[in-house]
DRENMAR-159011 format. One record per residue (C-alpha): residue in three letters; x, y, z. Coordinates in pm, 1 decimal. Layout:
  residu        xx        yy        zz
     ALA         X         Y         Z
...
***
This chain:
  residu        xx        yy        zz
     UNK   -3360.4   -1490.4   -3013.0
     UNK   -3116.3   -1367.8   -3283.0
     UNK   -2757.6   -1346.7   -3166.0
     UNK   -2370.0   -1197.2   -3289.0
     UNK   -2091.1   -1310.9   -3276.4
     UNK   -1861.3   -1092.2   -2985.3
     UNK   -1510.5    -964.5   -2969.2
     UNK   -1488.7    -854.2   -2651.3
     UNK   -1762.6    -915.3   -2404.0
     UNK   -1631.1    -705.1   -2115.0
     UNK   -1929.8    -376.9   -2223.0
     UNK   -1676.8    -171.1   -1977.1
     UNK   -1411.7    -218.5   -2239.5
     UNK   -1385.5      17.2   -2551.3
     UNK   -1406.6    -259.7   -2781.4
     UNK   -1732.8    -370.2   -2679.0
     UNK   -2051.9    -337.3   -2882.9
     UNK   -2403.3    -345.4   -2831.0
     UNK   -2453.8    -728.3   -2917.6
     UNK   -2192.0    -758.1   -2587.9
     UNK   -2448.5    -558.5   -2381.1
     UNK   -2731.7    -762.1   -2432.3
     UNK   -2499.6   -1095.8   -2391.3
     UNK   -2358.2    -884.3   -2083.1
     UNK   -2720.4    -809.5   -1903.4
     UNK   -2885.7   -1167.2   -1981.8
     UNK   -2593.0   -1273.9   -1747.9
     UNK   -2449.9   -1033.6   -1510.0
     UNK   -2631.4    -803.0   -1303.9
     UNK   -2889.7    -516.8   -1361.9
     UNK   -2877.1    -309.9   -1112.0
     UNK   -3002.5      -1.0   -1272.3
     UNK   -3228.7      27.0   -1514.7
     UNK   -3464.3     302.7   -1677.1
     UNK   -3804.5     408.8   -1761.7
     UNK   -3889.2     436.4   -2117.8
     UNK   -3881.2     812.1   -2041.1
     UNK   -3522.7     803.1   -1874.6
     UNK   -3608.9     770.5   -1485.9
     UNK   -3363.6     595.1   -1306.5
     UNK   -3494.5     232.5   -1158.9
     UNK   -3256.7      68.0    -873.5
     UNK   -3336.4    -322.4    -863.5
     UNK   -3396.6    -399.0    -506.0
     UNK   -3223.7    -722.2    -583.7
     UNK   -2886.9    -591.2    -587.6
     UNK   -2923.5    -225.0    -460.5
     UNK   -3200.7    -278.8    -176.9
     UNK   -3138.0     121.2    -125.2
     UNK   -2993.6     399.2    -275.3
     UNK   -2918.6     765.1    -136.4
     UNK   -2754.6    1079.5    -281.5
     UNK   -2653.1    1339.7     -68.3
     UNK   -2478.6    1717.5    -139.7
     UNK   -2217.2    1867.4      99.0
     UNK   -1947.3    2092.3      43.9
     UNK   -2027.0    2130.2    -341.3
     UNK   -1968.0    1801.2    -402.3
     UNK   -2210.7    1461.4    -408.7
     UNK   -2218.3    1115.8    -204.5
     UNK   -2369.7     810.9    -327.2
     UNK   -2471.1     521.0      -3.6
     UNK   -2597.6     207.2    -194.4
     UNK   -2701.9     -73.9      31.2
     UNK   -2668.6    -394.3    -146.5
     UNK   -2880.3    -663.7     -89.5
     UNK   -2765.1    -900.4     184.8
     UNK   -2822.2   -1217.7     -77.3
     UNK   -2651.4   -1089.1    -397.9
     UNK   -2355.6   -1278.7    -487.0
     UNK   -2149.8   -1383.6    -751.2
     UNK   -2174.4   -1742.1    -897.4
     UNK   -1833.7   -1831.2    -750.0
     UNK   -1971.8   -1748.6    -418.4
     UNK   -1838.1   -1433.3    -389.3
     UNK   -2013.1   -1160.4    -198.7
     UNK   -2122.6    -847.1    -405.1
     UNK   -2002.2    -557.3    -172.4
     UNK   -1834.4    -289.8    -223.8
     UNK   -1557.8    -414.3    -343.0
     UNK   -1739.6    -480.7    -700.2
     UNK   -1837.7    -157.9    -702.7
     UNK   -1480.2     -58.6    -629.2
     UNK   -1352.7    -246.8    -877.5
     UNK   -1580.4    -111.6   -1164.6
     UNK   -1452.3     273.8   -1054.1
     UNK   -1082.7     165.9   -1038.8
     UNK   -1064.9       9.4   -1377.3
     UNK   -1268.2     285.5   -1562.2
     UNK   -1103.1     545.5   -1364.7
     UNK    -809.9     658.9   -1613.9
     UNK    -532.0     627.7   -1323.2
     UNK    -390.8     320.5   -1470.9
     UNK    -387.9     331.7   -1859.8
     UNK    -312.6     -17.9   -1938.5
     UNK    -699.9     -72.0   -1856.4
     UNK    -879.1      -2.2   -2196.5
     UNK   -1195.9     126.0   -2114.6
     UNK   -1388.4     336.1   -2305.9
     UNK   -1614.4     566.7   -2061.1
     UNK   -1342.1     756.4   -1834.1
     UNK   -1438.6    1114.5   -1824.3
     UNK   -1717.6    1067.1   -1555.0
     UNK   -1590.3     761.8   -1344.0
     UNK   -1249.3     963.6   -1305.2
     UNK   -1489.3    1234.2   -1100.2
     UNK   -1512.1     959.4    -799.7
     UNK   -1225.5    1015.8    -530.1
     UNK   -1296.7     703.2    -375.2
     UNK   -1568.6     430.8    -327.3
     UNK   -1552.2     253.5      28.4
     UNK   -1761.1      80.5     280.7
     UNK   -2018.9     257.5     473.1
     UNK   -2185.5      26.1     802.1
     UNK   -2024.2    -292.2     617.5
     UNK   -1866.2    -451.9     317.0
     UNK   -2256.6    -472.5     219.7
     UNK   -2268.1     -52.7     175.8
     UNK   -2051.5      83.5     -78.4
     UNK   -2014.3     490.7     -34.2
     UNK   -1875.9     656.5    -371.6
     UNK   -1735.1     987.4    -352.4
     UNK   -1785.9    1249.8    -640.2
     UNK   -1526.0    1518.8    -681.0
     UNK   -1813.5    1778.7    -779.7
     UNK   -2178.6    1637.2    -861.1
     UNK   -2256.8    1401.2   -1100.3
     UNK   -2607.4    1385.3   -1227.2
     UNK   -2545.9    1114.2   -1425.1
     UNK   -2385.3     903.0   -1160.2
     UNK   -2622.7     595.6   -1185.6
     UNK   -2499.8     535.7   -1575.6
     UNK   -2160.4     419.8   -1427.1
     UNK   -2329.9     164.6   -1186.0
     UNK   -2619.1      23.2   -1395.2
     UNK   -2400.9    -309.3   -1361.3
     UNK   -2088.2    -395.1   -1252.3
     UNK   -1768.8    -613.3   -1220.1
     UNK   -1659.0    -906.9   -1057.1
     UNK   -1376.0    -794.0    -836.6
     UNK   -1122.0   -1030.6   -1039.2
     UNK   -1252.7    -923.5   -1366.1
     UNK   -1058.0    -583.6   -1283.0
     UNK    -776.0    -711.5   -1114.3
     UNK    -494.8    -601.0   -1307.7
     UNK    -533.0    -486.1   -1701.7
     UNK    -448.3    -806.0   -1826.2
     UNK    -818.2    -915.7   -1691.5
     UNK   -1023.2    -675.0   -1752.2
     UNK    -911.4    -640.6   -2175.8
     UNK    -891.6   -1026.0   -2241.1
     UNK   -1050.7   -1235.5   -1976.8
     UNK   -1376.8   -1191.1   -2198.2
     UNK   -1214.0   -1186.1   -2558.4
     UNK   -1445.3   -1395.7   -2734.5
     UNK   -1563.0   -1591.2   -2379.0
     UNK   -1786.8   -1584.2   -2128.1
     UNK   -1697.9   -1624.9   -1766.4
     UNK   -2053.3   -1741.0   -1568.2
     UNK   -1893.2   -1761.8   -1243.7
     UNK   -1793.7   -1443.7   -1287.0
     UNK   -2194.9   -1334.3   -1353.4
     UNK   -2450.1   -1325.2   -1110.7
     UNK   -2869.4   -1278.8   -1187.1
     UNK   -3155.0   -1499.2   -1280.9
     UNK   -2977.8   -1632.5   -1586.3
     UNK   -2678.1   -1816.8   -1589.8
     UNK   -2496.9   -1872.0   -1981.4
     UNK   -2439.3   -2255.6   -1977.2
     UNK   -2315.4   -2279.0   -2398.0
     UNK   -2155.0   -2025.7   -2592.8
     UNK   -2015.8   -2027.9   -2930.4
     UNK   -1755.5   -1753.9   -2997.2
     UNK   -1742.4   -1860.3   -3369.2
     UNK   -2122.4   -1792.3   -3454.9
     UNK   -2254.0   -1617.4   -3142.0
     UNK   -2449.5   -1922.4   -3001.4
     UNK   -2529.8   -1895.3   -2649.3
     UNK   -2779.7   -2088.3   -2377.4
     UNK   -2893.9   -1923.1   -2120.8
     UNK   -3086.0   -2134.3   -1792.9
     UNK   -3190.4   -2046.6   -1481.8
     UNK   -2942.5   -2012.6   -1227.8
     UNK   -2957.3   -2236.1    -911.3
     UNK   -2824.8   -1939.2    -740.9
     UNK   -3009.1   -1671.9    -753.9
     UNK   -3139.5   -1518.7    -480.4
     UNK   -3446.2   -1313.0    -655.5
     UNK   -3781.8   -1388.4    -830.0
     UNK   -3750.0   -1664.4   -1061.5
     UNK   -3739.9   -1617.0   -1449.7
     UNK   -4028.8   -1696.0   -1642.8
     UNK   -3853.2   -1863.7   -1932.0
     UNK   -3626.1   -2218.3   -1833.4
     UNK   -3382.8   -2126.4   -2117.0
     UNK   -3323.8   -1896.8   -2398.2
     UNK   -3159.9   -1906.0   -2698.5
     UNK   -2941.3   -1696.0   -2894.1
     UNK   -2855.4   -1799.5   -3264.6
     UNK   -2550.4   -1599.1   -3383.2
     UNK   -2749.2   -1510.7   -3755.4
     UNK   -2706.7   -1224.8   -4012.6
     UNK   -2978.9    -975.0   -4019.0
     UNK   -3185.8   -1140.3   -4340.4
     UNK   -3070.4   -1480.6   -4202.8
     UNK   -3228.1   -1373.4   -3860.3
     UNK   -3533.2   -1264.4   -4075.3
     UNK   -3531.7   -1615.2   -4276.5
     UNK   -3479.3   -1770.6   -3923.3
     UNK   -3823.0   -1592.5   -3740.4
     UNK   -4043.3   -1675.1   -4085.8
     UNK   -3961.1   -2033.6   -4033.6
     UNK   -4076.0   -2046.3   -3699.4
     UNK   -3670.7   -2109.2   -3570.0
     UNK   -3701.5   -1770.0   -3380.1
     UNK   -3957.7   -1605.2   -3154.7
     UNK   -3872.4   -1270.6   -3198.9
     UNK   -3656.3   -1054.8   -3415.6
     UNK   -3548.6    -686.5   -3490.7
     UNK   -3643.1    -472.3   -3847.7
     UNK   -3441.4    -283.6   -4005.7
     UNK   -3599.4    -199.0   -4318.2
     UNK   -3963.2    -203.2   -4542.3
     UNK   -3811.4    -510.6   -4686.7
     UNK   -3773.4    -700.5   -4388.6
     UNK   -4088.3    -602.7   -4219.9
     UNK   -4279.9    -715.8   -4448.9
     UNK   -4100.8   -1042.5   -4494.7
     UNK   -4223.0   -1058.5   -4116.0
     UNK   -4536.7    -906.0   -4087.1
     UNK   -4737.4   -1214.3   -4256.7
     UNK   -4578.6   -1471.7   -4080.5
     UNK   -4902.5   -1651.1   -3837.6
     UNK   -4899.6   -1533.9   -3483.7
     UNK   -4664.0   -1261.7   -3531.6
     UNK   -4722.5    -887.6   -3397.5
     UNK   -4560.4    -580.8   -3476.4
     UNK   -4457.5    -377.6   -3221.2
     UNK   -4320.1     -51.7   -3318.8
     UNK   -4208.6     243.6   -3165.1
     UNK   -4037.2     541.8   -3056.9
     UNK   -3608.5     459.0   -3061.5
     UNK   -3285.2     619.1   -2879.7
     UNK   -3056.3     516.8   -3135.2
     UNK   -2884.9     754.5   -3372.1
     UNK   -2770.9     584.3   -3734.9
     UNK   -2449.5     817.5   -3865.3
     UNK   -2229.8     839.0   -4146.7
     UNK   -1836.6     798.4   -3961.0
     UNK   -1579.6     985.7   -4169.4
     UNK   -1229.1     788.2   -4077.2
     UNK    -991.1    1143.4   -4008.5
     UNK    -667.8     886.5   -3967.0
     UNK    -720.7     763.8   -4284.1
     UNK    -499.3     940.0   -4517.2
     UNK    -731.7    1149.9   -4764.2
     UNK   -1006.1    1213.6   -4483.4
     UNK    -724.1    1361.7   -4235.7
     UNK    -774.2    1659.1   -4486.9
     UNK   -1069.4    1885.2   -4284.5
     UNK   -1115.7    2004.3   -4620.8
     UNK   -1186.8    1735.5   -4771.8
     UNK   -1424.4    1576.2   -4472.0
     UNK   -1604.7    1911.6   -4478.8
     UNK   -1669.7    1871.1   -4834.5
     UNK   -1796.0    1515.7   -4819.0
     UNK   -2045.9    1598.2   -4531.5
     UNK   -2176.1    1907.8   -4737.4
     UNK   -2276.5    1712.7   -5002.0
     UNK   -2431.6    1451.8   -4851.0
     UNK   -2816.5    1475.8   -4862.4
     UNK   -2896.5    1361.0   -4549.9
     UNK   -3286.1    1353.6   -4610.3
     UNK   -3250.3    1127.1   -4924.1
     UNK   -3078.5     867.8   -4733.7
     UNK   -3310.5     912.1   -4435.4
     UNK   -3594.7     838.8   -4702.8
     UNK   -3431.2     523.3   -4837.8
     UNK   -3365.2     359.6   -4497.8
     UNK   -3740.6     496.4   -4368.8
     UNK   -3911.4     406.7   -4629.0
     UNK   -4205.1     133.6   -4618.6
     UNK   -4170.7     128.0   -4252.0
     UNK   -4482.5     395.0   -4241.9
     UNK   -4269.4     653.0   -3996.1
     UNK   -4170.4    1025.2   -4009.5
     UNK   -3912.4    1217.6   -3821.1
     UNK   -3742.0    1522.9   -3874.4
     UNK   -3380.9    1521.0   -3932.5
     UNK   -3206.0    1402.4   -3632.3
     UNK   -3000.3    1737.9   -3481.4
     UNK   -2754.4    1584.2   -3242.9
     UNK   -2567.4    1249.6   -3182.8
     UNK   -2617.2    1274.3   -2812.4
     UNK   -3008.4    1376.4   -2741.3
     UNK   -3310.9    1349.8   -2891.9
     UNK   -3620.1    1554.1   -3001.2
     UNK   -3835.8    1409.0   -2737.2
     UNK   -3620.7    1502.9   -2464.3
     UNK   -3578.2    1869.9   -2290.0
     UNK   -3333.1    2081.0   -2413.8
     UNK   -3259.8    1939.8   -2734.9
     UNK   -3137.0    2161.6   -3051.5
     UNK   -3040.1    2074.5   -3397.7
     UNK   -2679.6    2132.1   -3383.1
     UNK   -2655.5    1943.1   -3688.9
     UNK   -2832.2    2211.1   -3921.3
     UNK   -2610.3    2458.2   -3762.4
     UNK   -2291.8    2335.0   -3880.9
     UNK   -2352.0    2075.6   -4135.6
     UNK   -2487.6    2285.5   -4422.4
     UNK   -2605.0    2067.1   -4758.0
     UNK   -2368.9    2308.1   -5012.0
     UNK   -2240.9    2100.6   -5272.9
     UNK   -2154.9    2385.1   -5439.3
     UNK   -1939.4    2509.8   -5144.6
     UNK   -1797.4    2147.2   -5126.0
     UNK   -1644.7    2186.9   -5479.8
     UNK   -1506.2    2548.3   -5377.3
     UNK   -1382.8    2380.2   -5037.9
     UNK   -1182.6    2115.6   -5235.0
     UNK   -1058.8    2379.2   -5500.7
     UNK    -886.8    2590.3   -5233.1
     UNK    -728.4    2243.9   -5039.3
     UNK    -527.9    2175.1   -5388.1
     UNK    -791.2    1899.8   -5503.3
     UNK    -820.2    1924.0   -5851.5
     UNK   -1046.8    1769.6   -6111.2
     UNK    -933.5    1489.3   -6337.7
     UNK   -1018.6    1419.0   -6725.9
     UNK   -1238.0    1117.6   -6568.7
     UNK   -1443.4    1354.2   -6299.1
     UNK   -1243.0    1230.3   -6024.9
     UNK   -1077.4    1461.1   -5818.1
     UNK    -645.8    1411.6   -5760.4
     UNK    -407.8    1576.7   -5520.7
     UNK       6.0    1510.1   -5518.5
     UNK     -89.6    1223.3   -5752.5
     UNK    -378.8    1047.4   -5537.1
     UNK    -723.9     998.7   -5619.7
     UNK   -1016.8    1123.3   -5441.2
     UNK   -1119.5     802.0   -5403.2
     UNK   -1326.9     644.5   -5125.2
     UNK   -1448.2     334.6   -4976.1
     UNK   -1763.3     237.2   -4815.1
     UNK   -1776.7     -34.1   -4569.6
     UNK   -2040.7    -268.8   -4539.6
     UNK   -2027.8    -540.5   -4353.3
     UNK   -2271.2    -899.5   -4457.5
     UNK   -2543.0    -886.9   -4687.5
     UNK   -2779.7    -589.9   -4570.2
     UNK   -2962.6    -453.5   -4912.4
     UNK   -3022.8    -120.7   -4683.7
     UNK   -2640.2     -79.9   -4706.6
     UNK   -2628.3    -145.4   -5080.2
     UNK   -2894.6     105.5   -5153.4
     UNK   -2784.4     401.1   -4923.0
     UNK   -2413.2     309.1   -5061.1
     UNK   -2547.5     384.0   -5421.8
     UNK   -2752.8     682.2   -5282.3
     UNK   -2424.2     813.9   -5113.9
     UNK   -2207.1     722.4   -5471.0
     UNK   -2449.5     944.8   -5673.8
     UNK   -2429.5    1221.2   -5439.5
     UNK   -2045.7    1266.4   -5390.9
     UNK   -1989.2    1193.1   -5771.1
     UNK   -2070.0    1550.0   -5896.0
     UNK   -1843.7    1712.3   -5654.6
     UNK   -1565.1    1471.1   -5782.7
     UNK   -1498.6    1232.2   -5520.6
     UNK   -1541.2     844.5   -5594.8
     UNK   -1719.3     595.4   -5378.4
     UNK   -1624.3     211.4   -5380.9
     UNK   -1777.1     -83.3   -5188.0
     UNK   -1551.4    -206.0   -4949.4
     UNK   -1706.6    -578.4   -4863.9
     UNK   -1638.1    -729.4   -4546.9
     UNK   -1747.6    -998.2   -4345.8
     UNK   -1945.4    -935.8   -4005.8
     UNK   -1670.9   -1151.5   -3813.8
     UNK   -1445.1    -856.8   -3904.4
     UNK   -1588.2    -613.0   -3763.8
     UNK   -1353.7    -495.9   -3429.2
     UNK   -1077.6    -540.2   -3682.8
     UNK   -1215.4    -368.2   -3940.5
     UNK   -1393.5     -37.6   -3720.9
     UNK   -1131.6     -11.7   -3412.2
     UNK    -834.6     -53.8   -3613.4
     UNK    -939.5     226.3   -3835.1
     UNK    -922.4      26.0   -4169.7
     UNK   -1247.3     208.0   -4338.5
     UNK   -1291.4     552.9   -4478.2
     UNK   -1691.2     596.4   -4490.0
     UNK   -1841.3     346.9   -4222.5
     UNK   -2286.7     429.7   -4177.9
     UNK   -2337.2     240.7   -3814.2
     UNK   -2641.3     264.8   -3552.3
     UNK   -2550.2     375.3   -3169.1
     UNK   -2790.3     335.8   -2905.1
     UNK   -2803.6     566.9   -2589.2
     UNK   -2848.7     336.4   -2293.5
     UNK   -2951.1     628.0   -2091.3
     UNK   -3069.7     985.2   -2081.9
     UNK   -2777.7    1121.6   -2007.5
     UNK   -2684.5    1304.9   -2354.3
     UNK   -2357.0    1479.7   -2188.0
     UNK   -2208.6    1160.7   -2108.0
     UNK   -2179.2    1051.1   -2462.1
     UNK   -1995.5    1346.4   -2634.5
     UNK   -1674.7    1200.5   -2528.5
     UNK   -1732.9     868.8   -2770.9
     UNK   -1781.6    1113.1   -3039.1
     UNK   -1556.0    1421.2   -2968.7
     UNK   -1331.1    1312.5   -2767.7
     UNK    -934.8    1299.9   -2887.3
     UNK    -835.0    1040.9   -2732.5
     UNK   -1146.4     850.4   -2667.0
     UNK   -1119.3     431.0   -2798.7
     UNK   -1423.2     429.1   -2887.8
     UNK   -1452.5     743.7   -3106.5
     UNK   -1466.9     618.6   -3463.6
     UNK   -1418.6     926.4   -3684.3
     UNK   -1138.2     962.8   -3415.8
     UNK   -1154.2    1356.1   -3449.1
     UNK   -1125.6    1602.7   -3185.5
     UNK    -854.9    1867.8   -3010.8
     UNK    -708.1    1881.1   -2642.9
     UNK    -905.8    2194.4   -2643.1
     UNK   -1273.5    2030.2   -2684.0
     UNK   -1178.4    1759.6   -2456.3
     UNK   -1195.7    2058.8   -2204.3
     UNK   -1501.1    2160.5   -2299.5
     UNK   -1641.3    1819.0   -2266.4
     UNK   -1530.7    1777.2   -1914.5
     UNK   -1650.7    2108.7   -1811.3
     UNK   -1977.9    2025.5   -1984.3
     UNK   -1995.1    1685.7   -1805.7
     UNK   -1940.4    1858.8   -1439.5
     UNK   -2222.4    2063.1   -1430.6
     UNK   -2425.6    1954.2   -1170.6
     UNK   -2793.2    2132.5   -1281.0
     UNK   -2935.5    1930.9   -1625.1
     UNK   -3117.6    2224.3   -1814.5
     UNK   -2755.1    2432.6   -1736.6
     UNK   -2568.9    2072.4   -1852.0
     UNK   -2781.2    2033.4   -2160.0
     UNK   -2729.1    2409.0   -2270.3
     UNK   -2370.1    2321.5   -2217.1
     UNK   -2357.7    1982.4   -2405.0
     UNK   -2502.4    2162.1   -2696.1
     UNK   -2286.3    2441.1   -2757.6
     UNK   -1996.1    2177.4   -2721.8
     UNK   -2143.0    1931.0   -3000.9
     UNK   -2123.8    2180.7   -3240.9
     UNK   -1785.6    2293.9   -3227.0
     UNK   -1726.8    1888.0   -3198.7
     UNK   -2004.0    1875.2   -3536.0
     UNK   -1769.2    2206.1   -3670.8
     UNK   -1450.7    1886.3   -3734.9
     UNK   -1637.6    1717.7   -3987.5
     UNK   -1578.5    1351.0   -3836.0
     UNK   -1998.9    1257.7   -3835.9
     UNK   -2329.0    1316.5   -3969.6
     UNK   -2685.0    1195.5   -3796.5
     UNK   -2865.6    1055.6   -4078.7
     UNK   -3190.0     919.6   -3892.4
     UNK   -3303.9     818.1   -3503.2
     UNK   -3545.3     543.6   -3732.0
     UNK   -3825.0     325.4   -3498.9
     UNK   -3708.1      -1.8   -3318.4
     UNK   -3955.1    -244.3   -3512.3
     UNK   -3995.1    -576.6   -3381.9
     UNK   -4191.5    -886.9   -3477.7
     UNK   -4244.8   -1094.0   -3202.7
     UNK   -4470.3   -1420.5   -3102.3
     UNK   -4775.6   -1263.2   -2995.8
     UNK   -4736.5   -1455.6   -2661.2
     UNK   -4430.7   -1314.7   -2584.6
     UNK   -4418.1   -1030.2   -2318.7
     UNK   -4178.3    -746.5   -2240.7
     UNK   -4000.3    -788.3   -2573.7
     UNK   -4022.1    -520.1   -2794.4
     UNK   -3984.0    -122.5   -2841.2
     UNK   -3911.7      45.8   -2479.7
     UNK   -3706.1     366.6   -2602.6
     UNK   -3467.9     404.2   -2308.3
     UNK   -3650.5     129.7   -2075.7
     UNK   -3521.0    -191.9   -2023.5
     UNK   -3762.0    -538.6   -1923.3
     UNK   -3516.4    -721.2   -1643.3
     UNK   -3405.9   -1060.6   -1738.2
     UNK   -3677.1   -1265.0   -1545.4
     UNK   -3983.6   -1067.9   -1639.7
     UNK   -3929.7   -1174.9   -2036.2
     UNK   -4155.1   -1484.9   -2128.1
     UNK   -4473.2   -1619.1   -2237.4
     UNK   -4788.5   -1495.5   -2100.0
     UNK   -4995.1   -1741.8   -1949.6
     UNK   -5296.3   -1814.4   -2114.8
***
């Protein structure tokens, strides 16, 4: 399997990534998963029952946790994990970085019900989205004080800390090289594969990797790649529908971009259906225009905020800049108090799809006179690079790990969200986000979520570009690997069919 070098590995932690989710679930618990249509699943393993109950206008949560789960230190999981996962993502002590407080800071307490085995969670309202916060959990000392819960997983694993089929015997934090074996210790049905292997490669090294028969699956990203793939002996395609949204980030810290002006400008002039066509292309797939970071076309309630606020007006881009003092040089480059309207693009390894939507994007911005520039940088850079804000124009892919669209306006909107990249946002939307966030009735949620995203889509921090398919080429033998949309295979049902 094709693998990534990770920062932090703690996926509670702003910092984390995607790559640290999948090295987080093939070695911790997963207690909650979903459909490929968004239904919540509880895995009897760990949460043997699960009951939600209304009172008072507000919402309880009973788990029962299965009598065998435990850590691999030996440690029961009770409520006390659970516990721990609230506390630490729970706002009330700031020290602990986390990235997803809005809805865990709606629990006024998580205890034990009939034993340390039942963990009862109190909501301060409802929460319809409750089981996002719980689809896995924490080892009690993994959240014992701040220091723990930001570093005790910067660039490590901790297996006695993880519990499930899997345990991760080998990890290198240099590549991204891990080994994953059964574990002696768990308590469920036994995986179907004795080990697995992840290979810490770069996308057309991963690609490289597969066609030499050194991988057994791998992920597409472009025409070129798939169909680099698609002739290699034994290989199938499987393609379909995908929850991730790929954006251009605007940096509003940076110095020029904290101009809206000048953000607005930039996002009005970007064609967002030429670069859509340059990343789709070959991959024989059509989509409208994605209209929201946080939903999704095939889901109810969705609207195109984007075309709302986002408006392709070059010609209102130049007037924009005009009136913020921007004027036009000799060369065609704009200048302001002696700077340059100059900007970089970040790309990060040696992706070709980059290089081409980085010349689209170059072309496009030139006639309203504001400059592009690569801005190179190596893939082991990346927290550094993207969390400490040292980019102006960064195009990266986030994946929804659940339905819940409302739940994810805070890590685009929000001011003082960590893991906001464009880092925009006012005190004022925050409010809105919350307010969004506690309504308990979905259709009157989603209604609410969408009005907020476009005053958040109104600061001129991000752009949708396309939703794309997840393409995969994978050993034909292989099972449960492949595109799921929202679902997600548990650990010990991936393998090899038997023949």
């Amino acid at each position: 399997m094709p693998g990534q070098p990770i920062e932090q590995g703690n996926p509670f932690h702003a910092d984390a990534n995607l790559p640290a989710d999948r090295m987080w679930f093939w070695y911790n618990a997963a207690a909650i998963t979903y459909s490929p249509t968004g239904d919540a699943q509880y895995n009897p393993d760990y949460f043997s029952d699960v009951k939600v109950e209304f009172g008072g206008g507000n919402q309880k949560v009973t788990i029962r946790i299965n009598p065998n789960a435990t850590f691999n230190d030996g440690t029961p999981i009770d409520y006390h994990a659970i516990e721990a996962t609230w506390r630490a993502n729970s706002g009330s002590n700031s020290g602990f970085f986390s990235g997803d407080v809005i809805l865990y800071s709606r629990i006024t307490s998580v205890r034990s019900g009939k034993d340390a085995k039942e963990a009862v969670i109190d909501f301060d309202g409802v929460n319809p989205a409750w089981s996002a916060l719980f689809t896995t959990f924490l080892h009690p000392k993994a959240a014992a004080d701040a220091a723990s819960f930001n570093t005790a997983y910067l660039s490590k694993v901790q297996p006695e800390w993880g519990t499930g089929p899997y345990v991760v015997t080998t990890y290198d934090a240099r590549t991204g090289d891990a080994t994953f074996e059964r574990n002696p210790k768990w308590w469920g049905k036994k995986g179907r594969l004795d080990k697995r292997i992840a290979v810490g490669l770069t996308h057309q090294a991963s690609i490289n990797a597969f066609r030499n028969g050194e991988l057994d699956y791998v992920v597409s990203g472009s025409s070129d790649q798939l169909r680099q793939i698609s002739d290699v002996p034994g290989t199938e395609i499987r393609k379909g529908g995908s929850p991730f949204q790929y954006a251009l980030f605007l940096n509003s810290k940076a110095p020029i971009l904290s101009d809206l002006a000048v953000r607005k400008a930039v996002l009005e002039s970007v064609n967002r259906s030429q670069l859509a066509s340059i990343s789709l292309q070959g991959l024989d797939y059509q989509e409208p225009l994605p209209g929201s970071l946080v939903y999704y076309p095939f889901q109810r309630g969705y609207e195109d905020n984007v075309s709302e606020v986002i408006k392709f007006n070059p010609e209102g881009a130049k007037k924009d800049l005009d009136a913020s003092g921007w004027r036009l040089g000799s060369d065609g480059v704009r200048e302001k108090d002696g700077k340059r309207l100059e900007l970089g693009y970040t790309i990060f390894g040696d992706d070709p799809l980059q290089k081409a939507m980085l010349g689209a994007l170059t072309k496009q911005l030139e006639p309203i006179g504001v400059k592009v520039e690569a801005r190179p940088s190596s893939e082991a850079d990346y927290e550094t690079v993207i969390r400490g804000r040292q980019f102006d124009i960064f195009f990266l892919g986030n994946r929804s790990l659940d339905p819940f669209g409302a739940r994810y306006l805070d890590s685009f909107y929000g001011s003082t969200n960590k893991q906001n990249i464009s880092g925009v946002g006012t005190p004022e939307l925050d409010s809105k986000i919350e307010a969004a966030v506690e309504i308990a009735e979905l259709d009157a949620q989603v209604a609410m979520a969408n009005e907020v995203e476009r005053e958040g889509l109104a600061l001129y921090g991000v752009a949708p570009i396309y939703s794309g398919p997840s393409i995969y080429g994978v050993t034909k033998e292989l099972a449960n690997i492949g595109a799921t949309i929202f679902g997600t295979p548990l650990p010990e049902t991936i393998g090899w069919q038997k023949p």
